[in-house]
C-alpha positions in Angstrom: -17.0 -15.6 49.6 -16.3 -11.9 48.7 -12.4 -12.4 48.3 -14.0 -14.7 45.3 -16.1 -12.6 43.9 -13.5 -9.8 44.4 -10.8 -12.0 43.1 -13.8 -13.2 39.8 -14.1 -9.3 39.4 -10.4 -7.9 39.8 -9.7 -10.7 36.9 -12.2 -9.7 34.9 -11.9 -6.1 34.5 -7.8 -7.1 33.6 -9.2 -9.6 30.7 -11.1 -6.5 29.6 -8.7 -4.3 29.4 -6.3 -6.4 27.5 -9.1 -6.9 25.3 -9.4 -3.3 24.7 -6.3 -2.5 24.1 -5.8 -5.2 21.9 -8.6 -4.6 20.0 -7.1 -0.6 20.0 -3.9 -1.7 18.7 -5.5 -4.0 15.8 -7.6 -1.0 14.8 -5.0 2.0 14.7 -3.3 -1.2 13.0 -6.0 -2.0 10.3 -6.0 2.1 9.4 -2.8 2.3 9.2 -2.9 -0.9 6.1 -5.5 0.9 4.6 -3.8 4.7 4.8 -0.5 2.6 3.1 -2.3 0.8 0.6 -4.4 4.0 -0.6 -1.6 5.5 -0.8 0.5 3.3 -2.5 -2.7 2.8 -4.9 -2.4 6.6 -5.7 1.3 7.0 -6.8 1.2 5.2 -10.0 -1.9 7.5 -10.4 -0.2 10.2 -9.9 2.6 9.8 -12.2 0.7 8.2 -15.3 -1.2 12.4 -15.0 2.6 13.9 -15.0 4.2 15.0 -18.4 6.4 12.1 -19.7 8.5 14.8 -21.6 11.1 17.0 -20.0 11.1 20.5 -20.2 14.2 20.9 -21.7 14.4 22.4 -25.4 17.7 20.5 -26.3 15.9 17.0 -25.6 13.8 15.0 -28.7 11.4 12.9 -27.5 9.7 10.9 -29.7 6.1 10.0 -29.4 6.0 7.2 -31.9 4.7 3.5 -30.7 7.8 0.8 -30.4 7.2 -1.7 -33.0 7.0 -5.1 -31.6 8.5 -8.2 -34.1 6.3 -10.3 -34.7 6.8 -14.0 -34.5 9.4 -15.3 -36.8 10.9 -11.3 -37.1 13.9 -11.4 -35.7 15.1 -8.3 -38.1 14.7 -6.1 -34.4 16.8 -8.6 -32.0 20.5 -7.7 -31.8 22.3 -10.3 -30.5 
């Protein structure tokens, strides 16, 4: 009768600590996701804020809007 409940008890605390750790590894697992996705979240962020124009002096960038043809205008399509 105790071997049983030894035997009930010894299984027991391994089923718990495979649950632990498994629920450990999901966890660290689960931060890690969110850590990526808030990063990868905050790059495009990050380089919309940055300067789209160089800092050379030689360099002409122009800040004027690209026209887009409208339906039928083909004048802009090279091809």
């Amino acid at each position: 009768m105790k071997d049983m409940i030894q035997c009930k008890a010894e299984n027991y605390i391994k089923e718990n600590r495979k649950k632990k750790r498994r629920n450990s590894f999901f966890s660290v697992l689960a931060v890690i996701v969110a850590l990526c996705t808030t990063y990868a979240m905050i790059i495009p962020a990050v380089t919309w804020e940055q300067s789209s124009e160089c800092e050379i002096p030689e360099h002409k960038h122009n800040v004027q809007p690209v026209k887009q043809p409208a339906c039928g205008d083909f004048a802009g399509i090279v091809g």
